[in-house]
KOLMARPA-377904 format. One record per residue (C-alpha): residue in one letter; x, y negated, z. Coordinates in Angstrom, 2 decimals, always signed. Layout:
N
<atom><rest>a</rest><xx>X</xx><yy>Y</yy><zz>Z</zz></atom>
...
# end
This chain:
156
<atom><rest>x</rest><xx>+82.40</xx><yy>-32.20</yy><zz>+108.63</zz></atom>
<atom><rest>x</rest><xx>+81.47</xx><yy>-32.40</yy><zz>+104.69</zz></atom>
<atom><rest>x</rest><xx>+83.07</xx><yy>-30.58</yy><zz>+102.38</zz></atom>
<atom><rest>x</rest><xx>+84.54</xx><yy>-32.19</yy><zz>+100.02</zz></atom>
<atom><rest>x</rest><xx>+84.27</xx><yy>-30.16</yy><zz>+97.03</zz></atom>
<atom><rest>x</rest><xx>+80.25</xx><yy>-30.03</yy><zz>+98.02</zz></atom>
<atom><rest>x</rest><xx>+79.84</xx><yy>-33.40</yy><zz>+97.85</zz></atom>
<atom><rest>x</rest><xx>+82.47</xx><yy>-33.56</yy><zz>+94.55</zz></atom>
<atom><rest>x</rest><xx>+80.23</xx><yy>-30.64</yy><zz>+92.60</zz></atom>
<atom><rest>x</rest><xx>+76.47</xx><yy>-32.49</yy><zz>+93.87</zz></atom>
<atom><rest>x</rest><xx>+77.95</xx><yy>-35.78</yy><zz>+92.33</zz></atom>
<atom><rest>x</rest><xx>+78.34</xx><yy>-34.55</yy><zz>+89.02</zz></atom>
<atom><rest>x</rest><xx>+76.03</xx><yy>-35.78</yy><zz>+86.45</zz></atom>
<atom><rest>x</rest><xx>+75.00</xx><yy>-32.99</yy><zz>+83.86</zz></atom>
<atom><rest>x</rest><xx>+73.95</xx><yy>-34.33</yy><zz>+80.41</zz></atom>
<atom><rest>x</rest><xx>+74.68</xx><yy>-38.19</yy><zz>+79.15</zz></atom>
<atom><rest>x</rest><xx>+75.57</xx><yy>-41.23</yy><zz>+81.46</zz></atom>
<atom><rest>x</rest><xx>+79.34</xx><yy>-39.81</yy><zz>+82.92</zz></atom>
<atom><rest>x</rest><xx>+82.27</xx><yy>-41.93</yy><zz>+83.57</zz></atom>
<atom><rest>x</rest><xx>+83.31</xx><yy>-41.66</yy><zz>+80.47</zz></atom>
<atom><rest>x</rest><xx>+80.61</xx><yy>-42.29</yy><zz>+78.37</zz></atom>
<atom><rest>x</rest><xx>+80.70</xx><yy>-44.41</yy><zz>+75.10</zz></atom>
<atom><rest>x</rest><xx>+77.58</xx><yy>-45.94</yy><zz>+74.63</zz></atom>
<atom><rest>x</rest><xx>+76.19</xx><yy>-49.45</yy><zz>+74.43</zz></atom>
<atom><rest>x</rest><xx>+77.41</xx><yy>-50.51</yy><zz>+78.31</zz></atom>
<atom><rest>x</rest><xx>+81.13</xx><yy>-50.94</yy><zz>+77.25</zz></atom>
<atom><rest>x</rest><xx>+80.27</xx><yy>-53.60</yy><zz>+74.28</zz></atom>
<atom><rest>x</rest><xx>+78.16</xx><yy>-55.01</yy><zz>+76.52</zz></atom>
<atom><rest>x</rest><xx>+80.61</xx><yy>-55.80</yy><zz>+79.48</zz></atom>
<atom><rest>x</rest><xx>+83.17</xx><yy>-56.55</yy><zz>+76.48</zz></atom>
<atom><rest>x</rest><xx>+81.14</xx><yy>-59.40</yy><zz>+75.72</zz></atom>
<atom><rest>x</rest><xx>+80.37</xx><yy>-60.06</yy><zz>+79.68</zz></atom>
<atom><rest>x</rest><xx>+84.17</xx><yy>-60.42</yy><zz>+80.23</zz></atom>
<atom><rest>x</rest><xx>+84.66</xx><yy>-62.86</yy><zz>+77.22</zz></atom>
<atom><rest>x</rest><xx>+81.76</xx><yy>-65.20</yy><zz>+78.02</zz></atom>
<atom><rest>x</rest><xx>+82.82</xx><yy>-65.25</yy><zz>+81.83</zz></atom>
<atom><rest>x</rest><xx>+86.72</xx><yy>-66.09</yy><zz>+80.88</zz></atom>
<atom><rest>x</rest><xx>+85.34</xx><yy>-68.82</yy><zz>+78.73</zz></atom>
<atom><rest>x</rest><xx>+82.95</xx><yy>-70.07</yy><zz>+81.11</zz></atom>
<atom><rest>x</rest><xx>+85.69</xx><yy>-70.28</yy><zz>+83.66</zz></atom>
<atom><rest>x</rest><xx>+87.93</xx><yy>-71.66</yy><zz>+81.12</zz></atom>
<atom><rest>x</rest><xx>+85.44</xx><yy>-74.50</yy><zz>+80.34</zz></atom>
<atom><rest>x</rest><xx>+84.60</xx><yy>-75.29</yy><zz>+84.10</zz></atom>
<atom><rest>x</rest><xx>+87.42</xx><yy>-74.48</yy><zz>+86.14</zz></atom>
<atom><rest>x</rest><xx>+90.76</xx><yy>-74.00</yy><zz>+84.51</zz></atom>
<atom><rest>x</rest><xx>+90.62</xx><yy>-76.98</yy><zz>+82.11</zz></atom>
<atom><rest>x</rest><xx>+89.59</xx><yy>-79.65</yy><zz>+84.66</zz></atom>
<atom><rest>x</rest><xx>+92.18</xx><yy>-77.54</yy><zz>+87.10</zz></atom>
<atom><rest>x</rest><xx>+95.11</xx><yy>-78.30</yy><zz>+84.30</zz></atom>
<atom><rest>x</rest><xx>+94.38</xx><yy>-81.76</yy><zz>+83.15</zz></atom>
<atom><rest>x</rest><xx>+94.52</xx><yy>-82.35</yy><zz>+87.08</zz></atom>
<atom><rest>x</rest><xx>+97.89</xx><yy>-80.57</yy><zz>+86.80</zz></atom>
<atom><rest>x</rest><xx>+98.90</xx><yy>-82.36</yy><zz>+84.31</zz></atom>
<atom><rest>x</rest><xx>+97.99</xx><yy>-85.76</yy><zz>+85.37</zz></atom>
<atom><rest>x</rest><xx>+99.58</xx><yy>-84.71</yy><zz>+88.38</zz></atom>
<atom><rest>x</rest><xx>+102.65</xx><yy>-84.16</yy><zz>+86.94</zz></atom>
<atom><rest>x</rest><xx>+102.92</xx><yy>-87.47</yy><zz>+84.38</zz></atom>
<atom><rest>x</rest><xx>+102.34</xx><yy>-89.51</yy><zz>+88.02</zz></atom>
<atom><rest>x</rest><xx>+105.53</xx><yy>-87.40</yy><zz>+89.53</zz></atom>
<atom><rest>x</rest><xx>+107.89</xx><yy>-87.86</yy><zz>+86.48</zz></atom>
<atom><rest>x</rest><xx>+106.63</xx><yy>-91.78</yy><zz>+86.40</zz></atom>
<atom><rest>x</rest><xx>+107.30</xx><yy>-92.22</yy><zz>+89.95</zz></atom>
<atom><rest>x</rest><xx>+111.00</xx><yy>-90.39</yy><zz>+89.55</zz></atom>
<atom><rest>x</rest><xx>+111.64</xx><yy>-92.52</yy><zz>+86.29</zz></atom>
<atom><rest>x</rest><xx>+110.87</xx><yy>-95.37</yy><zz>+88.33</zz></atom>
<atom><rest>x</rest><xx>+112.79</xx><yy>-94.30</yy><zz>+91.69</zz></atom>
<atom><rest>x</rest><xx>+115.41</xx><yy>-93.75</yy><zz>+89.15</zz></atom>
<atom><rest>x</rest><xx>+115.54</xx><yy>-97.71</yy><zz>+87.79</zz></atom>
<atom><rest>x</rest><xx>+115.61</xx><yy>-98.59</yy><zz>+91.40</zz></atom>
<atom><rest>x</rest><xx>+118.04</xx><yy>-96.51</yy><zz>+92.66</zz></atom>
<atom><rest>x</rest><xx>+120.11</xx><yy>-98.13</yy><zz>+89.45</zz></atom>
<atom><rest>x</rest><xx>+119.40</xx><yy>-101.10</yy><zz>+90.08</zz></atom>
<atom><rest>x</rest><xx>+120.16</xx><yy>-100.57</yy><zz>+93.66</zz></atom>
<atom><rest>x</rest><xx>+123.77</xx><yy>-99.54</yy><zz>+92.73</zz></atom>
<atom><rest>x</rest><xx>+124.30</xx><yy>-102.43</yy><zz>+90.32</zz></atom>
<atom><rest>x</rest><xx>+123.33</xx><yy>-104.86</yy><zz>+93.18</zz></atom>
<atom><rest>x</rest><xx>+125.53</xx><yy>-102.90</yy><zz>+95.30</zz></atom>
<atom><rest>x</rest><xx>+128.30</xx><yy>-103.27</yy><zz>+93.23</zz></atom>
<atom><rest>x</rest><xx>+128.18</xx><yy>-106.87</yy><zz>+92.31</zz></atom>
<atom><rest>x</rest><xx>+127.98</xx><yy>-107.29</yy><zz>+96.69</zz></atom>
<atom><rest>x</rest><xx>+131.24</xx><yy>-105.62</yy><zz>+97.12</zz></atom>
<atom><rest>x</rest><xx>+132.39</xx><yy>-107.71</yy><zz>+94.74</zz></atom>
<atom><rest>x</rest><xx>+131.96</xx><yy>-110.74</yy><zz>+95.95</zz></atom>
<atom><rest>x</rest><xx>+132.39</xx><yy>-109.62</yy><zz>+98.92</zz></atom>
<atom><rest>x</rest><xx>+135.88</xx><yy>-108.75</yy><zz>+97.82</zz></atom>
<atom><rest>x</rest><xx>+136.10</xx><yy>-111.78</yy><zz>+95.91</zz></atom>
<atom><rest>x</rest><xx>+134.95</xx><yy>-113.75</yy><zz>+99.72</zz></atom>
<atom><rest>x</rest><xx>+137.58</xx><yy>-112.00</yy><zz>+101.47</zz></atom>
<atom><rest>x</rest><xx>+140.24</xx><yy>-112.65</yy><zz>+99.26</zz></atom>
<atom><rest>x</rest><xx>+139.62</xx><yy>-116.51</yy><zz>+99.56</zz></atom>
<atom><rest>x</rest><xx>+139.34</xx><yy>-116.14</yy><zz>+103.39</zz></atom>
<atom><rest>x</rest><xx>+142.79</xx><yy>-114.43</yy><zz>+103.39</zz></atom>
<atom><rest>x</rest><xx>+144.32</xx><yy>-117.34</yy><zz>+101.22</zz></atom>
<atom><rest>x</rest><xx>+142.85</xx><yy>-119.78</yy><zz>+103.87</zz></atom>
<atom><rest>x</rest><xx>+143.91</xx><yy>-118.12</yy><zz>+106.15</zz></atom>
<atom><rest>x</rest><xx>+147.38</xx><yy>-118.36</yy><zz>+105.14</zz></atom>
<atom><rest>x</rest><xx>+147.22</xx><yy>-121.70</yy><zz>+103.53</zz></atom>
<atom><rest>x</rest><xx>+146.09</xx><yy>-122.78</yy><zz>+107.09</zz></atom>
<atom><rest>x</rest><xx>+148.69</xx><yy>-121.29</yy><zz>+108.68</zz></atom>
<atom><rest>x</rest><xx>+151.20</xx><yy>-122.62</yy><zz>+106.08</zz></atom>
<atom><rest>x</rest><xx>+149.83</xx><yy>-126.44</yy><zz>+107.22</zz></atom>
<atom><rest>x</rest><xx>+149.96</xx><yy>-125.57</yy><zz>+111.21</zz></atom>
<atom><rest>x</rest><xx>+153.52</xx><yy>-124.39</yy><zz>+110.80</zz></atom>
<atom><rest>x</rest><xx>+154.12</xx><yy>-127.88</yy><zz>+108.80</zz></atom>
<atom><rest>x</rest><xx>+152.13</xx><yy>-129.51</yy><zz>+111.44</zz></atom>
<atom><rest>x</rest><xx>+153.64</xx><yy>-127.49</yy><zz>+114.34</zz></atom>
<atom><rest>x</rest><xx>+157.50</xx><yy>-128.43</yy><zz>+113.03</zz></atom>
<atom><rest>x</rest><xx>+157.04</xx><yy>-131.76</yy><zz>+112.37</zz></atom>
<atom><rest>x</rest><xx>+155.68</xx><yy>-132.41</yy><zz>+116.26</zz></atom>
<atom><rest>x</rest><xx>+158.55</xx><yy>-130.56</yy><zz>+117.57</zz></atom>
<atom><rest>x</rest><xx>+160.66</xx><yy>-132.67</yy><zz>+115.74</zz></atom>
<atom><rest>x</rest><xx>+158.87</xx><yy>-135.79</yy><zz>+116.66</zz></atom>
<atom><rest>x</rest><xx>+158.78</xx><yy>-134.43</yy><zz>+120.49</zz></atom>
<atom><rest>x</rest><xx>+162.82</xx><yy>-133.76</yy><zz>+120.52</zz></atom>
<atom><rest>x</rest><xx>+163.46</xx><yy>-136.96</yy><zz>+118.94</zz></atom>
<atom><rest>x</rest><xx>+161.31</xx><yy>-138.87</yy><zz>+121.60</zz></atom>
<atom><rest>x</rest><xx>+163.25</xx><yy>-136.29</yy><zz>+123.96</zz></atom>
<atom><rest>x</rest><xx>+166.50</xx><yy>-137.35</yy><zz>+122.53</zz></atom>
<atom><rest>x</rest><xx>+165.50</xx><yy>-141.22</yy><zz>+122.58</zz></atom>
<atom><rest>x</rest><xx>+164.50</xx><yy>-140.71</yy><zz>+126.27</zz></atom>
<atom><rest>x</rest><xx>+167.83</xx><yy>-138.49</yy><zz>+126.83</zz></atom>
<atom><rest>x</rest><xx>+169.69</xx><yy>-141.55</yy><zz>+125.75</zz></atom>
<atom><rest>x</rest><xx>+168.12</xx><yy>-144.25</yy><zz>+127.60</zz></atom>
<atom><rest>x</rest><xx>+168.52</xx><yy>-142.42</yy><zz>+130.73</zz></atom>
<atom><rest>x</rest><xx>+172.58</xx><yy>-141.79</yy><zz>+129.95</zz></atom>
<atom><rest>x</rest><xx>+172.59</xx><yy>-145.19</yy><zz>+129.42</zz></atom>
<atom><rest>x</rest><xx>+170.59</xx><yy>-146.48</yy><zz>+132.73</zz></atom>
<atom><rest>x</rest><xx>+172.88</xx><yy>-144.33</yy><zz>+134.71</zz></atom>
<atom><rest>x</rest><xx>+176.12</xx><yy>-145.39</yy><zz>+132.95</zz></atom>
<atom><rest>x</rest><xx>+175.10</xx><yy>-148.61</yy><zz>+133.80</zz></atom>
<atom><rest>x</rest><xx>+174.32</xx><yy>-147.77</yy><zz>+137.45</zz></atom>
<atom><rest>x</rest><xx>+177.92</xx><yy>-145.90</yy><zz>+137.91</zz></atom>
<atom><rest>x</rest><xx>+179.69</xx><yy>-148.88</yy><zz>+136.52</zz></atom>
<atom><rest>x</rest><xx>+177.58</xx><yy>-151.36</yy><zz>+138.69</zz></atom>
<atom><rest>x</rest><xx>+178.27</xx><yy>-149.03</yy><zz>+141.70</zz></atom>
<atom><rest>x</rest><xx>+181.95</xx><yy>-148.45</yy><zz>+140.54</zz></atom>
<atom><rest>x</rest><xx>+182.20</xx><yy>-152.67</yy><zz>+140.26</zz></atom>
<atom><rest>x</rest><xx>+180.63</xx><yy>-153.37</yy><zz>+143.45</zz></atom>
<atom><rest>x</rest><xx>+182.70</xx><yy>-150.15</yy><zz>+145.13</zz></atom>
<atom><rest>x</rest><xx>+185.60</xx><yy>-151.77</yy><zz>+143.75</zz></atom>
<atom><rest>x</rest><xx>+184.83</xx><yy>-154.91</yy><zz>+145.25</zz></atom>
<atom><rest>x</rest><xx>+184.07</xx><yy>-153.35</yy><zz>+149.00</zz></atom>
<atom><rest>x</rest><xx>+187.26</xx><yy>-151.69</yy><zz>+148.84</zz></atom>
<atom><rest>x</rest><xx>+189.02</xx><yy>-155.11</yy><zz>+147.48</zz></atom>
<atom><rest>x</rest><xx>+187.71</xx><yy>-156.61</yy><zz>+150.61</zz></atom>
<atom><rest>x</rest><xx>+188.28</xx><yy>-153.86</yy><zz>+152.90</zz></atom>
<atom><rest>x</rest><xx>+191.96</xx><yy>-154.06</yy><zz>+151.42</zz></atom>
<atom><rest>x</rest><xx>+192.37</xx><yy>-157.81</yy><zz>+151.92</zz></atom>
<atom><rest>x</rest><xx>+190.55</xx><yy>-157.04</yy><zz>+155.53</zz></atom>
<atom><rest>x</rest><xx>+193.46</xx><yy>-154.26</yy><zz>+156.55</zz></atom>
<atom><rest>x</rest><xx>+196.02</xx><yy>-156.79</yy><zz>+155.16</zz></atom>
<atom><rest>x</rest><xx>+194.90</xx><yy>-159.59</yy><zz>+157.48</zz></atom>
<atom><rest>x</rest><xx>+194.45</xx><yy>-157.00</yy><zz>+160.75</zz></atom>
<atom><rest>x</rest><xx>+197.70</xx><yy>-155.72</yy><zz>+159.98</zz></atom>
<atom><rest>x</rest><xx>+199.85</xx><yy>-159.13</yy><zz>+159.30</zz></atom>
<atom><rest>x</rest><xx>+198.58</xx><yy>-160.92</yy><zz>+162.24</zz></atom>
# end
């Protein structure tokens, strides 16, 4: 195994050229550092954020625009329940306004039906009042001659 304080005191560097040595190295990678951020600014950040940015007007468009629709969507919306309200409500007067005229219709049938009923009632009385008093005559009449029949068996 290597000792680490060997290999620590053979890496010193005696004289100029240490880690921490000012000379014309630093100004140089100064100037190293700006030219690559601007280089990299140039060619990949700038395209990188107008691509970002284009990016971004398309989103907000597209929202502004879902937006409208989805306004539009409720407007429509609302005027269908309306007159879909405005539908039903003349279906339920209809509805009762039809019901109203089959009731009329409904009465005035029944009392055509009872009268016909009543007519029909009558005529029938009548037929069989008639009938009784023909049966009652012509009973009368048998018994009349049944009478005189007696009478003549008896007196003789």
């Amino acid at each position: 195994m290597i000792n680490l304080s060997i290999l620590i005191s053979s890496s010193e560097v005696s004289g100029p050229g240490g880690l921490f040595d000012f000379n014309l190295t630093l100004p140089l990678v100064a100037i190293q550092f700006i030219l690559l951020t601007v280089l990299l600014n140039v060619i990949l950040y700038n395209p990188l954020l107008t691509i970002i940015d284009e990016r971004k007007e398309y989103i907000l468009t597209n929202l502004s625009k879902a937006s409208e629709l989805l306004a539009e969507a409720s407007k429509l919306t609302e005027q269908y329940e309306q007159e879909l309200n405005n539908v039903r409500k003349e279906a339920q007067l209809e509805i009762t306004n039809s019901q109203k005229i089959h009731k009329e219709i409904l009465e005035i049938e029944l009392d055509i039906s009872q009268k016909y009923i009543d007519n029909l009632l009558d005529t029938i009385q009548k037929d069989l009042f008639a009938k009784k008093n023909m049966a009652l005559n012509s009973l009368d009449e048998i018994v009349q001659s049944l009478c005189v029949d007696i009478e003549t068996r008896l007196s003789i």
